[in-house]
C-alpha positions as CSV (number, residue, x, y, z in Angstrom):
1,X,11.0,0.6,-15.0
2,X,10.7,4.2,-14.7
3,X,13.1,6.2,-12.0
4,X,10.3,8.5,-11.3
5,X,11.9,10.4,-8.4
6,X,15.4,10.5,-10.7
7,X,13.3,12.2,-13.8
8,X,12.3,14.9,-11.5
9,X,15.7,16.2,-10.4
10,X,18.1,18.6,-11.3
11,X,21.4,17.7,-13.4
12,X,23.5,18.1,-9.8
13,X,20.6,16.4,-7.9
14,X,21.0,13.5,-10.5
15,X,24.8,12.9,-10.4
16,X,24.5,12.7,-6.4
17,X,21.4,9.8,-6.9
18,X,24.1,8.1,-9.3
19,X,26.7,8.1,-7.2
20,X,24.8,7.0,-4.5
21,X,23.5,4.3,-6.6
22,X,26.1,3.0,-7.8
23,X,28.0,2.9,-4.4
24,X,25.4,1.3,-2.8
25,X,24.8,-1.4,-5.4
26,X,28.5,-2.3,-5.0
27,X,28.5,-2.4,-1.3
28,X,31.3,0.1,-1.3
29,X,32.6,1.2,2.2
30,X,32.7,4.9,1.2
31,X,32.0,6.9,-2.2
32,X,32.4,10.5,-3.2
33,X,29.0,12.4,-4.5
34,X,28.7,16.4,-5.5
35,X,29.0,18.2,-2.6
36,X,25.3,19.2,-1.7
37,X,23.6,20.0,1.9
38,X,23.4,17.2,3.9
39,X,19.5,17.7,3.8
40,X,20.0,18.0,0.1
41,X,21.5,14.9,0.0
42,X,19.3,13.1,2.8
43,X,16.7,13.7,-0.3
44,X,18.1,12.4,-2.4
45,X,18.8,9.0,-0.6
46,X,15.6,8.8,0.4
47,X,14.1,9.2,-3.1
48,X,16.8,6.8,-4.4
49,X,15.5,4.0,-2.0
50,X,11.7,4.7,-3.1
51,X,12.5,4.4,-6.6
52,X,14.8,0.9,-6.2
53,X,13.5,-1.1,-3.6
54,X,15.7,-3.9,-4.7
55,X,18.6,-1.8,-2.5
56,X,17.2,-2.9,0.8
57,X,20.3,-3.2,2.8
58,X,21.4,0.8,2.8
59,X,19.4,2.4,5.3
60,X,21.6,5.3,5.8
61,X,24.9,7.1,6.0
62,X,27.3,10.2,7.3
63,X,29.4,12.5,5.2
64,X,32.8,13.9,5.2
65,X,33.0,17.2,3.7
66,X,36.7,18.8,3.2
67,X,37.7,22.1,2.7
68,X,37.6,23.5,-1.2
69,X,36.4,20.0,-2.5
70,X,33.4,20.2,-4.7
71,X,32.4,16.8,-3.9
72,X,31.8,15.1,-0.4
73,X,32.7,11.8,0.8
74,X,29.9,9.5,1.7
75,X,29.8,6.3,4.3
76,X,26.9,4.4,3.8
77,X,25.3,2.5,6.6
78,X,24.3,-1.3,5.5
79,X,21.4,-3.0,7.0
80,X,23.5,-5.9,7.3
81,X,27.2,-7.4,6.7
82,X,28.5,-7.6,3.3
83,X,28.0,-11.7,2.8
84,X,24.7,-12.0,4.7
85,X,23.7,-8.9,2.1
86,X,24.9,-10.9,-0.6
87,X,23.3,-13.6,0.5
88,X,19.5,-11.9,1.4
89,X,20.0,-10.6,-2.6
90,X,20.1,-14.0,-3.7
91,X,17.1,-15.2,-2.1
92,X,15.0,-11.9,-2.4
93,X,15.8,-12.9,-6.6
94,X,14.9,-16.4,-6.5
95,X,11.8,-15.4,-4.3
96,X,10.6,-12.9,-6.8
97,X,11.4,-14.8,-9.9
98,X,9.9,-17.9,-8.6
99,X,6.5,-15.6,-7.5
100,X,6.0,-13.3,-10.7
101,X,6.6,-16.9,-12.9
102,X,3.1,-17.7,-12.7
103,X,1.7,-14.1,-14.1
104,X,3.6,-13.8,-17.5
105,X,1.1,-13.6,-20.3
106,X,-2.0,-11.9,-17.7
107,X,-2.9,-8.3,-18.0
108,X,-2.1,-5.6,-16.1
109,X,-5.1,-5.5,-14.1
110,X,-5.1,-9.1,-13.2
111,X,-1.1,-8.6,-12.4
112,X,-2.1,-5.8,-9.8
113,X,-4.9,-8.1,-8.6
114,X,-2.7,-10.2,-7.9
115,X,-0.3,-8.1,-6.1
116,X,-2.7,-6.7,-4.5
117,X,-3.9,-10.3,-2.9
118,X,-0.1,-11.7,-2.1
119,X,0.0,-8.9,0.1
120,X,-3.1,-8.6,2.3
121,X,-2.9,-12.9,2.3
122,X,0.4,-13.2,3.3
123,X,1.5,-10.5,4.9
124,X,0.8,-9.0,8.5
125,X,1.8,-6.1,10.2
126,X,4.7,-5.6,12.1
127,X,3.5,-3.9,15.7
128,X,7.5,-3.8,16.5
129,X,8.5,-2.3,13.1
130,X,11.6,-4.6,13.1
131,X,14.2,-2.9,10.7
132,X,13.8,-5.4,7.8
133,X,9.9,-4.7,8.3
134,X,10.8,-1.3,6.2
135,X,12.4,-3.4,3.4
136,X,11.2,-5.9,1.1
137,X,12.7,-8.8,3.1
138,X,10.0,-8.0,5.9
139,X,7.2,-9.2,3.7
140,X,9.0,-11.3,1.1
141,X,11.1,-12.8,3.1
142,X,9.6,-12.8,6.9
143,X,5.9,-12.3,5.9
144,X,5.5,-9.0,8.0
145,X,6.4,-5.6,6.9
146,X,5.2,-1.6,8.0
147,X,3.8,0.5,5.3
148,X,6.9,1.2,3.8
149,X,8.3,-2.2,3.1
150,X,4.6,-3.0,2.1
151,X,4.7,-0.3,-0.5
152,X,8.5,-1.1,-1.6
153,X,6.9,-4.7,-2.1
154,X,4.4,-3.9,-4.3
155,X,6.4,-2.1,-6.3
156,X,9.0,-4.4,-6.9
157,X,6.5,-6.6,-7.7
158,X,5.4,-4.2,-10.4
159,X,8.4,-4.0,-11.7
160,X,8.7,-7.5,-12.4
161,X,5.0,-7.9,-14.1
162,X,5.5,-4.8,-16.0
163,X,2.9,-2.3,-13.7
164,X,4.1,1.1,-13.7
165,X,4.1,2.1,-10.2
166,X,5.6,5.0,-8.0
167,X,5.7,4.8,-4.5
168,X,4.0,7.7,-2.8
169,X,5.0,9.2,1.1
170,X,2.8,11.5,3.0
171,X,4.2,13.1,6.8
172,X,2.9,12.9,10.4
173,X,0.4,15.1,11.6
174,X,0.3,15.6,15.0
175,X,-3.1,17.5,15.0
176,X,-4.6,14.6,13.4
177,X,-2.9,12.6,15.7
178,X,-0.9,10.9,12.5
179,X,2.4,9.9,14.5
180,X,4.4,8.0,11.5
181,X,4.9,8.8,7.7
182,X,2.4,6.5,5.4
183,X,3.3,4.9,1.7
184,X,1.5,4.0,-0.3
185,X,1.6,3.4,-4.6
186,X,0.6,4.9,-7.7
187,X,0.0,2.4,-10.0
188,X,-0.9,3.0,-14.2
189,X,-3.0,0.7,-15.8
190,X,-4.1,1.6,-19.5
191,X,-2.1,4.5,-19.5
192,X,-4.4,6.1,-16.4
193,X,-3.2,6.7,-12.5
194,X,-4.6,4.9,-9.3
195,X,-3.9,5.1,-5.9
196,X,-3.4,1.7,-4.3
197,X,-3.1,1.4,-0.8
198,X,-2.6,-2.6,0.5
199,X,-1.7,-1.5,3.6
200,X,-4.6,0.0,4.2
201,X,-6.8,-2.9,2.4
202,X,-4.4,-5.1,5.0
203,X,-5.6,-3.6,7.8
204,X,-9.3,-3.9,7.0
205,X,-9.2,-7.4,6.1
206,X,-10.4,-10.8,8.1
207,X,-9.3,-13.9,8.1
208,X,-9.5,-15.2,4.8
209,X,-12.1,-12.4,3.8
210,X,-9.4,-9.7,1.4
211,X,-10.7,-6.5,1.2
212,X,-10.6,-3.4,-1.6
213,X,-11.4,-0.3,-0.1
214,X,-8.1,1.1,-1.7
215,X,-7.6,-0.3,-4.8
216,X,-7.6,1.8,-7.6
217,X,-9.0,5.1,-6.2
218,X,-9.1,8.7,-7.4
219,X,-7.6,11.8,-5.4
220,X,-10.9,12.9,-4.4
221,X,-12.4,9.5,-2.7
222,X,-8.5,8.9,-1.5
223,X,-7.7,11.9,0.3
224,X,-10.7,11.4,2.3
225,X,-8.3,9.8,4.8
226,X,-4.7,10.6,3.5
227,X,-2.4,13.1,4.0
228,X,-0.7,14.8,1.0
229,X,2.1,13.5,-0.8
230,X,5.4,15.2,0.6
231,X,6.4,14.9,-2.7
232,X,4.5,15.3,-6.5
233,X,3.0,12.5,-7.7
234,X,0.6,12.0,-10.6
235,X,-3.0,12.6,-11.0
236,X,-5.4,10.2,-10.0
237,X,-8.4,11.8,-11.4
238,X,-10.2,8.6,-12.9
239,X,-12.9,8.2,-10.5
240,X,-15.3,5.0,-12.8
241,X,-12.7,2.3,-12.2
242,X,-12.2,1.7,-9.0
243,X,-12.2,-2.0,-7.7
244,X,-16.0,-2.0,-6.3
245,X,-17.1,-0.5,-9.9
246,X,-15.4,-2.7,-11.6
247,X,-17.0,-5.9,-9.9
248,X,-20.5,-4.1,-10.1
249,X,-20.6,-3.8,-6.5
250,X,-20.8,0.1,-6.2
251,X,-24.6,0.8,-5.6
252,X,-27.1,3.9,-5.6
253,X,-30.3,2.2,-4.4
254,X,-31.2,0.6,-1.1
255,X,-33.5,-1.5,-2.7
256,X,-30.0,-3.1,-4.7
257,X,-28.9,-3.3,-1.1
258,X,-31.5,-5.0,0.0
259,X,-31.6,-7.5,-3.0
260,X,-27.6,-8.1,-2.9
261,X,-27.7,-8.9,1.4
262,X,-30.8,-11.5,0.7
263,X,-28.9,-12.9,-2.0
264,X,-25.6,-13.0,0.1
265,X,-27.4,-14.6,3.8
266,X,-28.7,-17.0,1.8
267,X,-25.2,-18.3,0.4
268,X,-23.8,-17.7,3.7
269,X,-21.5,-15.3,2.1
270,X,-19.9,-12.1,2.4
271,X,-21.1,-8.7,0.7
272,X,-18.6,-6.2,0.4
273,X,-19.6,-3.1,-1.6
274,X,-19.2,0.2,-2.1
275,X,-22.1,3.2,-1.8
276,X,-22.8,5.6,-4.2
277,X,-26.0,7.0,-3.6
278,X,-25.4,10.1,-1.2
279,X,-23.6,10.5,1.9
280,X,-23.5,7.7,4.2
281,X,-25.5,8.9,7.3
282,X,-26.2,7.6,10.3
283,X,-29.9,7.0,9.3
284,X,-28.8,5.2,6.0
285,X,-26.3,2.5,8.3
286,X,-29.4,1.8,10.7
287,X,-31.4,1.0,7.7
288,X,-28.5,-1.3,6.1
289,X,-28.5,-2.7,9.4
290,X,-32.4,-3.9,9.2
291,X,-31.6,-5.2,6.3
292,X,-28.7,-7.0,7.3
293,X,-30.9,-8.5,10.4
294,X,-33.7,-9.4,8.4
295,X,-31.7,-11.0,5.5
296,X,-30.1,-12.8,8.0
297,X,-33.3,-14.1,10.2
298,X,-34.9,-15.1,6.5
299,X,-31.8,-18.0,6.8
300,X,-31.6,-18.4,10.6
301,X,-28.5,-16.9,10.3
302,X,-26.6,-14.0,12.1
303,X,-25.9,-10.9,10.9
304,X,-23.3,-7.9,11.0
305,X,-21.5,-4.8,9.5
306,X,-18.9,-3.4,9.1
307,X,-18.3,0.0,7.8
308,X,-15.3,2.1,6.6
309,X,-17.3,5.4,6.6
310,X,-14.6,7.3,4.7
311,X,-15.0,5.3,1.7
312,X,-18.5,4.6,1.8
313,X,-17.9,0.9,2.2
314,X,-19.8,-1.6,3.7
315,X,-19.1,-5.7,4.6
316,X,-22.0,-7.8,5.5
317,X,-21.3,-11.2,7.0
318,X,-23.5,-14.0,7.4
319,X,-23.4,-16.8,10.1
320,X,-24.8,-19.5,12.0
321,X,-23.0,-18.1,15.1
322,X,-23.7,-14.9,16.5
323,X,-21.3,-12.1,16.0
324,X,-20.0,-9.5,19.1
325,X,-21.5,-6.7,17.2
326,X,-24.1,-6.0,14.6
327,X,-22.6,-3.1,13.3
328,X,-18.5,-2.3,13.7
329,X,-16.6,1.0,12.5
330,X,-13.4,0.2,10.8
331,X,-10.9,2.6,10.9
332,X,-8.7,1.5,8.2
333,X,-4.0,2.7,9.2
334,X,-0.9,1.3,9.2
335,X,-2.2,-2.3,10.8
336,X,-2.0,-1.3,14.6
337,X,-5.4,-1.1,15.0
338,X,-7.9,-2.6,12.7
339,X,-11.3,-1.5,14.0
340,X,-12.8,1.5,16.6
């Protein structure tokens, strides 16, 4: 696939990504590259390892730099030994061969569907951010991963199906009280950019119950609760095909509301949608509420929400036992902390 972060570099910029590249896919104990800045460079290794996920094991490195040489020596700094490397290659193949099998011959939309599901069922967040929980071993391998090995994952996975996909970084911000970096992907379907953020969807998600809050969003709706890119990514400026739209669940009308959560309690079922129809107040959750309550008592069932107000998306759950609350605010991160 594409080495998007390679197509938007310089000619020098480029020879250092191919040396590095090339050294680390060969496991070599030291390589010479042009003789940037060490932040130059630091760039460029970082960019490498967002564009091939597959090189999981080099994490790092130092430089040598000697006097009048236009090239620098680098030493690159392996995740682990060279035969349990070799070794975590094999099985990372085998594991991603044996997964993507099944998908040959879908579409791209039901390939990222399915990505999209692999993840938030089978993987959960790391709270200790375990070094392999940054690579694609975390979830492939261990089932656990941080945003970034959740992001490399999905991409990798892309690459396998076919999906065009980029992965996308954004920084801390302190005054927001943002501690870590956040990635996330960029994903073309029909020719047309999406965000995609599982992590995200990950977080939100109970029990069995897989949620698509961030599946296929435009840059308006997604940086609601995102920080910018620290680097350029593509437009997402298709706001009609989001996952909720697609599925007809994105409504205007409370009376639809209504309708749907009657519909739902008496399945016993979950009602995840998407609102459309103006900004979602206070008033208008109170009211989704009474419906939720009286949907519910219609069934003798118990009702309750749960709201990520950012994207104007609300869960409505129906059971015969009662719930803690009858209306929760999710705040949807990383996976440290699902609700608030």
């Amino acid at each position: 696939m594409e080495p998007y972060y390679y197509n938007h570099m310089s000619k020098q910029e480029r020879a250092a990504y191919y040396a590095m590249k090339e050294g680390l896919t060969s496991l070599a104990p030291s390589f010479r590259a042009p003789g940037l800045k060490v932040r130059e460079l630091s760039d460029i290794f970082f960019k490498l390892r967002l564009d091939c996920p597959e090189i999981f094991y080099g994490v790092g490195f130092r430089c040598r730099s000697y006097p009048d040489s236009p090239s620098v020596e680098i030493l690159p700094e392996y995740l682990f030994e060279k035969t349990k490397i070799l070794t975590h290659k094999k099985a990372m193949e085998a594991r991603l061969s044996k997964l993507a099998r099944p998908m040959a011959g879908k579409d791209e939309k039901e390939k990222e569907l399915w990505i999209h599901d692999f993840i938030c069922a089978n993987v959960r967040y790391d709270k200790l951010k375990k070094p392999y929980s940054h690579e694609i071993i975390g979830p492939l391998g261990q089932g656990v991963g941080v945003c970034e090995g959740i992001a490399k994952t999905v991409k990798l996975l892309c690459d396998a199906l076919g999906i065009w996909c980029v992965i996308a970084v954004s920084d801390a911000n302190e005054e927001k009280r943002i501690r870590y970096r956040h990635a996330w992907n960029v994903v073309k379907l029909g020719g047309t950019c999406y965000h995609l953020d599982a992590t995200f969807d990950n977080s939100l998600g109970k029990g069995a119950a897989i949620r698509y809050d961030y599946m296929n969003l435009d840059d308006r709706r997604f940086f609601r609760d995102h920080e910018p890119a620290m680097y350029p990514i593509p437009a997402c400026v298709d706001k009609e095909h989001d996952y909720y739209r697609e599925r007809k669940l994105s409504f205007t009308k409370t009376d639809e509301v209504k309708k749907r959560m009657r519909q739902a309690a008496k399945k016993k079922k979950i009602l995840t949608f998407a609102w459309r129809g103006g900004y979602l107040t206070r008033e208008l959750v109170k009211e989704f509420a009474v419906f939720c309550e009286e949907a519910a008592g219609e069934t003798g069932a118990f009702g309750a929400l749960r709201i990520n107000r950012p994207q104007a998306v609300i869960e409505a759950s129906f059971s015969e036992n009662p719930f803690g609350q009858a209306v929760t605010v999710q705040e949807a991160n990383e996976g440290e902390a699902s609700e608030a």
